[in-house]
Structures are given as C-alpha cells and as structure tokens.
C-alpha positions in Angstrom: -29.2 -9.0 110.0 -30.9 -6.2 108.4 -30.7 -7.8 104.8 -32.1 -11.4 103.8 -29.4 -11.2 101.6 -26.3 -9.1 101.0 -24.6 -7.0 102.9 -26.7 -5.6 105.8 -26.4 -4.5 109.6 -26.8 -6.4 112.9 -27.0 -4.5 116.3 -26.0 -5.0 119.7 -27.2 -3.7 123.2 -25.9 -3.8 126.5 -27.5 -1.9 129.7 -25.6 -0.2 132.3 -26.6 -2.3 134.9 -23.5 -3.9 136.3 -24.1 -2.3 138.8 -26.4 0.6 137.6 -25.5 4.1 138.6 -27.0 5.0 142.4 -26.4 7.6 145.0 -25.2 10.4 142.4 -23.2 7.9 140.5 -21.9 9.1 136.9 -23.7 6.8 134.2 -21.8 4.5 131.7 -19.5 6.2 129.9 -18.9 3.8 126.5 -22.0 3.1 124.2 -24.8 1.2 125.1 -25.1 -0.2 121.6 -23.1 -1.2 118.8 -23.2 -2.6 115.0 -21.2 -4.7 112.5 -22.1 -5.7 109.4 -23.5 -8.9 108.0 -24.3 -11.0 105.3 -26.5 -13.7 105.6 -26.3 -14.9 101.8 -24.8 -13.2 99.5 -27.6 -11.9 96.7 -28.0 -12.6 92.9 -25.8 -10.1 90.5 -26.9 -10.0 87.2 -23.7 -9.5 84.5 -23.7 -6.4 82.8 -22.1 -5.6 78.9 -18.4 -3.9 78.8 -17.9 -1.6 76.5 -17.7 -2.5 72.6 -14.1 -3.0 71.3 -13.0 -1.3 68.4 -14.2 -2.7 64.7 -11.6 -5.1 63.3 -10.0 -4.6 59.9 -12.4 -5.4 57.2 -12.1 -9.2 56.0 -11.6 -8.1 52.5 -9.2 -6.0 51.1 -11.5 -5.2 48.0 -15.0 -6.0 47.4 -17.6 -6.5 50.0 -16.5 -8.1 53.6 -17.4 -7.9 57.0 -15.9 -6.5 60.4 -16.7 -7.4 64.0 -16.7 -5.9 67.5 -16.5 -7.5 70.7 -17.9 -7.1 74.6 -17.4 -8.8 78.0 -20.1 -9.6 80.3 -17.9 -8.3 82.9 -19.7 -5.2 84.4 -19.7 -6.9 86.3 -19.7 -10.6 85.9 -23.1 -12.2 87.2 -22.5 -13.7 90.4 -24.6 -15.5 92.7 -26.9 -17.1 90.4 -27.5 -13.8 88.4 -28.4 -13.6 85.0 -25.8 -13.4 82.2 -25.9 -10.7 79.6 -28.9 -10.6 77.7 -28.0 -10.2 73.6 -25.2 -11.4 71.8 -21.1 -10.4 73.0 -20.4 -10.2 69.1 -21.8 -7.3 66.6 -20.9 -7.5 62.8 -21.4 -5.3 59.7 -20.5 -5.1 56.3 -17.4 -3.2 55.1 -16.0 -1.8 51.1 -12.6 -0.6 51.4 -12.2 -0.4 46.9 -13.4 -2.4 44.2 -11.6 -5.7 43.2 -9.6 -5.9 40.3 -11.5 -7.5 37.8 -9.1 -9.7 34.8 -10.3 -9.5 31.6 -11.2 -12.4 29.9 -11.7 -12.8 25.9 -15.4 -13.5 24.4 -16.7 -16.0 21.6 -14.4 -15.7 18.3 -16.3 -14.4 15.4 -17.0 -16.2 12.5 -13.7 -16.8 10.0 -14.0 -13.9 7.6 -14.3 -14.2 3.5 -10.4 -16.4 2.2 -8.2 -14.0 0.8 -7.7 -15.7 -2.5 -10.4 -16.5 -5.0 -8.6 -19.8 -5.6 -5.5 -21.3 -4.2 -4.3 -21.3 -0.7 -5.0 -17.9 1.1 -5.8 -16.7 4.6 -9.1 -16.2 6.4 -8.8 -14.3 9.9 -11.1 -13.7 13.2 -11.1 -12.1 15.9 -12.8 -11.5 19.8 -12.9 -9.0 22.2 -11.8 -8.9 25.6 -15.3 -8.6 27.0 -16.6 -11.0 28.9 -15.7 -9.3 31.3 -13.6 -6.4 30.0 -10.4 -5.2 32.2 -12.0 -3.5 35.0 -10.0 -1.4 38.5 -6.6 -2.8 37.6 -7.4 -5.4 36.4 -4.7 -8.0 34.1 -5.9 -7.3 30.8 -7.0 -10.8 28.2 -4.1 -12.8 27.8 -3.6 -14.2 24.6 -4.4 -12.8 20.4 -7.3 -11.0 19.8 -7.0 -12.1 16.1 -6.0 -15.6 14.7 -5.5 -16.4 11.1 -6.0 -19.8 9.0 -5.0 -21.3 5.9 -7.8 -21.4 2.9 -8.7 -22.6 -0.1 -11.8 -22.2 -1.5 -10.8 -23.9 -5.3 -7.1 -25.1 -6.4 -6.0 -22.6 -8.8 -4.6 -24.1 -12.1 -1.0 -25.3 -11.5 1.5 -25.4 -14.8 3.9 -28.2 -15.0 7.9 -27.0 -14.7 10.3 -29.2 -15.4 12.7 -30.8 -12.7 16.4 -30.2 -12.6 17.9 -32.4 -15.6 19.0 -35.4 -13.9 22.9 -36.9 -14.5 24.7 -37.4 -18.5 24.1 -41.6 -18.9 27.1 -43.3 -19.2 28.4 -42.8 -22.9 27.3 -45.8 -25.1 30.6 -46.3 -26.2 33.9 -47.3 -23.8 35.9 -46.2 -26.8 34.9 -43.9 -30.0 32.3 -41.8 -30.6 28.6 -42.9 -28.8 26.1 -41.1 -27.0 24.9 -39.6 -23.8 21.4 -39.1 -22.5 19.7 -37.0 -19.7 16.1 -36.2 -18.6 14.0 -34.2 -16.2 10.5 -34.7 -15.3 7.7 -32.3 -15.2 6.7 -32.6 -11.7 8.2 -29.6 -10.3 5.5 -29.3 -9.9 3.3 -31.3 -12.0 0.4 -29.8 -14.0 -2.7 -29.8 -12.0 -6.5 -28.4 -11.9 -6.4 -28.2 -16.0 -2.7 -26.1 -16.0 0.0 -26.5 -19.2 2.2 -29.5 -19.0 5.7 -28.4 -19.4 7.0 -27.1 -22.8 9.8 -28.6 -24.8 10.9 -32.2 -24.5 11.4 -34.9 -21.4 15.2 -36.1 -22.8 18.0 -34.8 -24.2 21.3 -36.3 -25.8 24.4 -35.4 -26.6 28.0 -37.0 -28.4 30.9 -38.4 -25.9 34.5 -39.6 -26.4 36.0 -41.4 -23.5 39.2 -42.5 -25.7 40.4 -43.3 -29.0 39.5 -46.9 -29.7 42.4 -49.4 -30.0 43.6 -49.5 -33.7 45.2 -53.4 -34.3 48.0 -52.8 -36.9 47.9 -55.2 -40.3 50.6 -55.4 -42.9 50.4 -53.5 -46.4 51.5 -55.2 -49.4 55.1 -56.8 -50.0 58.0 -54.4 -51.6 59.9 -55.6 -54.0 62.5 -58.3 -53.9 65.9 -57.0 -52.9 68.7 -58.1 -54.6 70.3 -61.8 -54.1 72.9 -61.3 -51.0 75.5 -62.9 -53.2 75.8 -63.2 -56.9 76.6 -66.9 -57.4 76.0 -70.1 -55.7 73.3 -70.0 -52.9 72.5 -66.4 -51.4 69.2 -64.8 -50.1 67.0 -61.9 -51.0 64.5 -60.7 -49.0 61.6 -58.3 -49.1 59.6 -56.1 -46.5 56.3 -55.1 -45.6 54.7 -52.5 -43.5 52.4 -52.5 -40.1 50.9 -49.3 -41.4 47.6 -50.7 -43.0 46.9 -49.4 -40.4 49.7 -48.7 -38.3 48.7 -49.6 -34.3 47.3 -46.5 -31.9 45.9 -46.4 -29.0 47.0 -49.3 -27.5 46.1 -51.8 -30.3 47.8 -54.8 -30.9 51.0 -55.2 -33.5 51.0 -56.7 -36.8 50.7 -60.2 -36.1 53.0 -62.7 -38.5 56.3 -61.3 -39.9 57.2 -57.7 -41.9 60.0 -59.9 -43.0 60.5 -62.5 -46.1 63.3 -64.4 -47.3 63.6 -66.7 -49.9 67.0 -68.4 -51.7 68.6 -66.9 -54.9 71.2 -67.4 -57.6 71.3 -71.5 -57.6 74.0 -70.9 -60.3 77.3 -72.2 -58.8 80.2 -69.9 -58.4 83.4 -70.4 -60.3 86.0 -72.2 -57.2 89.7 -71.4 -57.2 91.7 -74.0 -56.5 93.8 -74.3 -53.4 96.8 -76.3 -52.5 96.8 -79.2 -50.2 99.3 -80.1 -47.6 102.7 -81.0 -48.7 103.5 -84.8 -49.5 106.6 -86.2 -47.9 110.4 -85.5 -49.5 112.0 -88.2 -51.8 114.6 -89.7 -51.7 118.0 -88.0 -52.1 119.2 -87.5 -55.8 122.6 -88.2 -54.8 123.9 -91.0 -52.2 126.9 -89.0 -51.1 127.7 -85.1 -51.7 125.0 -82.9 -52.2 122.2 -84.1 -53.6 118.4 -82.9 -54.3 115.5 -84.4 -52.9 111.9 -82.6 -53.3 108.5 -83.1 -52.3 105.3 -81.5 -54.0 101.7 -80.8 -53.0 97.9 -81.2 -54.4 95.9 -78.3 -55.8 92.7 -80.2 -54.3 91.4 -78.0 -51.5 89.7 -77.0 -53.4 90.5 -78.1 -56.6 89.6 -75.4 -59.4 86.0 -75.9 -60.4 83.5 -74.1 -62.8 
C-alpha cells in the first residue's frame, strides 16, 4: 500500500504471457496493470473548533452580567487517536443592558428639635432624608414619614384648681317640715398644681327643703258652757262641749284623744206627780134583792198617787 496509514494505492501486474504473442500475433489487448485502493491503518485526525454560536441573552436584566458562546469540536471530530481541540469550547464576557433600579432608603433622624411650649406639654419634631441611598433609575421611593413628632415638656406650667360638677342635694334633714339640704363639689377638675390658684368661692352649699307638712295631733280647747238641764224637775242632764281645734288635726295627725263631750246630772228637785187611777175594784153587792137595784164599784188614785 502506498500509505503506512490512510488511504493509499496498491498495484497489480500481470504479463501477457499466456501464451505470449508469436508469429505476427496481436498483443494483449486489456491492461497489464491495475490499482485499488487501500488502507492499512487508518491515521490520527486531530478535532478541529466549529464555528462560535451566537452570544446568549445577558444574565442580567439590569446591572452588570455575563453572556456566553458555544463551539463543537466537530470539524471534524478527532478520530483515530487525534488530538482534541486545543482551548476552551466555552467563551464569556461581560454584558449592561440599563442600570438597576435602585429603592430609596431613609437616613439617620436628626436630632428632636427645640419643644414648642416653654412650659407645659408641647411638640418637638424631626426629620431624615431619603438618602442613604436616594431613589435612583425607577427606583420605589423611602417608604414611610420623613418627619415624626413627640410629646414635650420641658416644665409643668402652673395649673389653677376648677371646681367639679356639684355633686347630688343630701337628703333633706327633715322627713316632715322645714330642714336642710347640702351639696359639694371638689376642686380637682383639675386640682391646683406647680404653685396655680386653688378654686374660688366655697366647697359646700345648702339650701331649705319641704318634703310634707308634718302631722299636726289635734288636742281639745277649753269647755263651753253648761247647757241647760234636759228637763226642768226631777233628774235630767246637761251637758257641755269642747273643741279638737287647739289644734285642730292636719296632715294626717292623730284625733283628739278622750271625749269633746261632758255630761253631768241636773235639777235633783223632784217634779210635782199627778195622780193616776188604779184599776177598778170588784162591784158590790146589789142594792136591791129583787127589781132593779144599784150595785157600784170604785177605783184607787194610786198609780200614781198625787205627790209634791
């Protein structure tokens, strides 16, 4: 073979001799040689690079990235104990499509500023700035106040006293009559404080009630007269009166206890008596035994019999 290794050429000869030509004979007419090819061993191919692929999309879609490109060690393939591809298959760079949005965020608050109020409660305020870093390409801007206030006091001012709402009237003293009523109210409404006035005019206040006319118990003025004796001889009455008006009763007092009534006897003297027949005594005999004759009967003045 013409090649130790790869494709090469072997040749072959034949003479024309079977039988040669003699005596005017025409020579051989096909070929006296031919060839074919031949490979002994097939020799080393050392790969060769493809052509790079096309950058890919940058791995950042703001801000620095990277992108990459590809090749084959196919150009051919090493074969045969050839050598692969000397360098790398891979190639990168850096890529900036835009700037990244950059959210602001807020910096150190400043110190509180001077308390409204010179005394008493006031309001001190601060405030920071969205700096650190500031709202940059789009970026969300701080979220949250840029100024905050607080309550203050740097010295209590002087509170005066006021008084409270009065409170309830007391029950009156008295269930019945004229008696009293009291109210009060504090001074704590607020109460005097850091050196202010106490509350003017005074803590309590009174007033008169009347639930209800007390009860009134009636008791008896003095005796009238004696009225006249009921008859004018022998026993009789007579009587005399008094009134429940010392005072008379009200309001649900009590009567006059005892009676508005007394009676006493009269006229002992004994009256003159008339006198009165009794019942008739029995008839007498008959004046006369035979004809007409009388015969009477008579009857006691005893019932009564006159008297006085």
């Amino acid at each position: 073979c013409s090649k130790d290794c790869g494709p090469g050429i072997q040749n072959r000869t034949r003479k024309c001799d079977n039988p040669p030509p003699q005596y005017g004979g025409a020579d051989c007419s096909d070929a006296s040689m031919e060839s074919q090819g031949c490979e002994i061993v097939p020799c080393p191919i050392d790969g060769e690079w493809s052509e790079w692929t096309e950058w890919t999309n940058c791995s950042r879609w703001c801000g620095t990235g990277f992108q990459e490109r590809f090749r084959d060690c196919n150009s051919p393939v090493p074969q045969y104990g050839g050598k692969y591809c000397p360098d790398s298959n891979v190639d990168n760079r850096t890529c900036f499509l835009r700037h990244c949005p950059i959210d602001g965020d807020f910096g150190n608050w400043s110190s509180w500023g001077v308390c409204s109020e010179e005394c008493g409660p006031g309001i001190q305020n601060r405030t920071r700035a969205c700096d650190n870093p500031p709202t940059q390409y789009d970026g969300m801007p701080c979220l949250g106040a840029k100024a905050e206030s607080q309550a203050c006091e740097i010295v209590p001012c002087p509170i005066d006293g006021r008084w409270s709402v009065w409170s309830n009237w007391t029950t009156c003293s008295q269930w019945c009559g004229t008696g009293f009523q009291e109210r009060f109210r504090g001074c704590n409404s607020p109460a005097p404080q850091h050196g202010g006035n106490p509350c003017p005019g005074a803590a309590a206040d009174n007033r008169t009630c009347f639930l209800r006319h007390c009860p009134i118990h009636g008791s008896h003025g003095p005796w009238g007269t004696w009225a006249a004796c009921s008859t004018s001889c022998g026993p009789g009455l007579k009587q005399r009166y008094r009134l429940c008006d010392s005072p008379r009763p009200q309001y649900g007092g009590r009567a006059c206890d005892n009676s508005s009534t007394d009676v006493q006897g009269c006229n002992e003297r004994p009256c003159q008596i008339d006198g009165r027949f009794g019942e008739w005594l029995e008839w007498s005999a008959c004046s006369a035994s035979c004809a007409w004759g009388v015969r009477s009967r008579r009857r006691p003045c005893d019932s009564p019999a006159p008297q006085f």
